[in-house]
C-alpha positions as CSV (number, residue, x, y, z in Angstrom):
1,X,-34.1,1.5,-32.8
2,X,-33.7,-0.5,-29.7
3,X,-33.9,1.3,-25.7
4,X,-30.5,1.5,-23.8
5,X,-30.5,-1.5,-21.6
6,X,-28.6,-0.9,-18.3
7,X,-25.9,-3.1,-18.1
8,X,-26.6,-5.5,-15.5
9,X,-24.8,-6.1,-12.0
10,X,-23.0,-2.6,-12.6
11,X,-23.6,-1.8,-9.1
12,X,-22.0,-5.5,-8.1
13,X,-19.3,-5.3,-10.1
14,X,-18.1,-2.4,-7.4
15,X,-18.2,0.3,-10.2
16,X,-20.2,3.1,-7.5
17,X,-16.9,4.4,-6.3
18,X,-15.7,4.9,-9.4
19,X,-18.6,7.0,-10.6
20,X,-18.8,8.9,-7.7
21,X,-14.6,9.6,-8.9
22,X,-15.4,10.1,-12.3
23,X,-18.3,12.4,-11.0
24,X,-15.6,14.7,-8.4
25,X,-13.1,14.4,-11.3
26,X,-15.6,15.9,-13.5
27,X,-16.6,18.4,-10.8
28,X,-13.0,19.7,-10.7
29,X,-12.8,19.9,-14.1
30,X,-15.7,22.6,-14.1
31,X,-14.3,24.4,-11.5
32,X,-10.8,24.8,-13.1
33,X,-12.8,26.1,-16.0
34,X,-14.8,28.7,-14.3
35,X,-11.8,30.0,-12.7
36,X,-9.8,29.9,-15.9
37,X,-12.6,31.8,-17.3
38,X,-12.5,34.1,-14.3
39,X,-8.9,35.1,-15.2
40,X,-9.5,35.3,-18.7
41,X,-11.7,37.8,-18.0
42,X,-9.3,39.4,-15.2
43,X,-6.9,39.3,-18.2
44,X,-9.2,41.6,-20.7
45,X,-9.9,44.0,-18.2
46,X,-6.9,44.6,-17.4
47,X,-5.9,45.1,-21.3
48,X,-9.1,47.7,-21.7
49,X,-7.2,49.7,-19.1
C-alpha cells in the first residue's frame, strides 16, 4: 500500500533519550536471556551426570 512516513519532529519532541532507554532496556533483556540460557544449559548438564 502506502510507504511508512516517519513521523515528523520525533527527534524535537525530545523522544532520542528515550530510544536510546528503550534500546539499553532491550539490550538487558538479551543479556538476561543468554545467561538464562547459560544456566539452563548448566542445569542439563548437570542432570546427564
Amino acid at each position: 500500500m502506502g510507504r511508512k512516513r516517519e513521523r515528523p519532529g520525533l527527534r524535537q519532541v525530545g523522544a532520542e533519550p528515550v530510544l536510546k532507554s528503550v534500546e539499553g532496556q532491550a539490550i538487558s533483556f538479551l543479556e538476561r536471556l543468554d545467561s538464562v540460557d547459560k544456566l539452563a544449559r548448566v542445569e542439563r548438564a548437570l542432570n546427564a551426570i
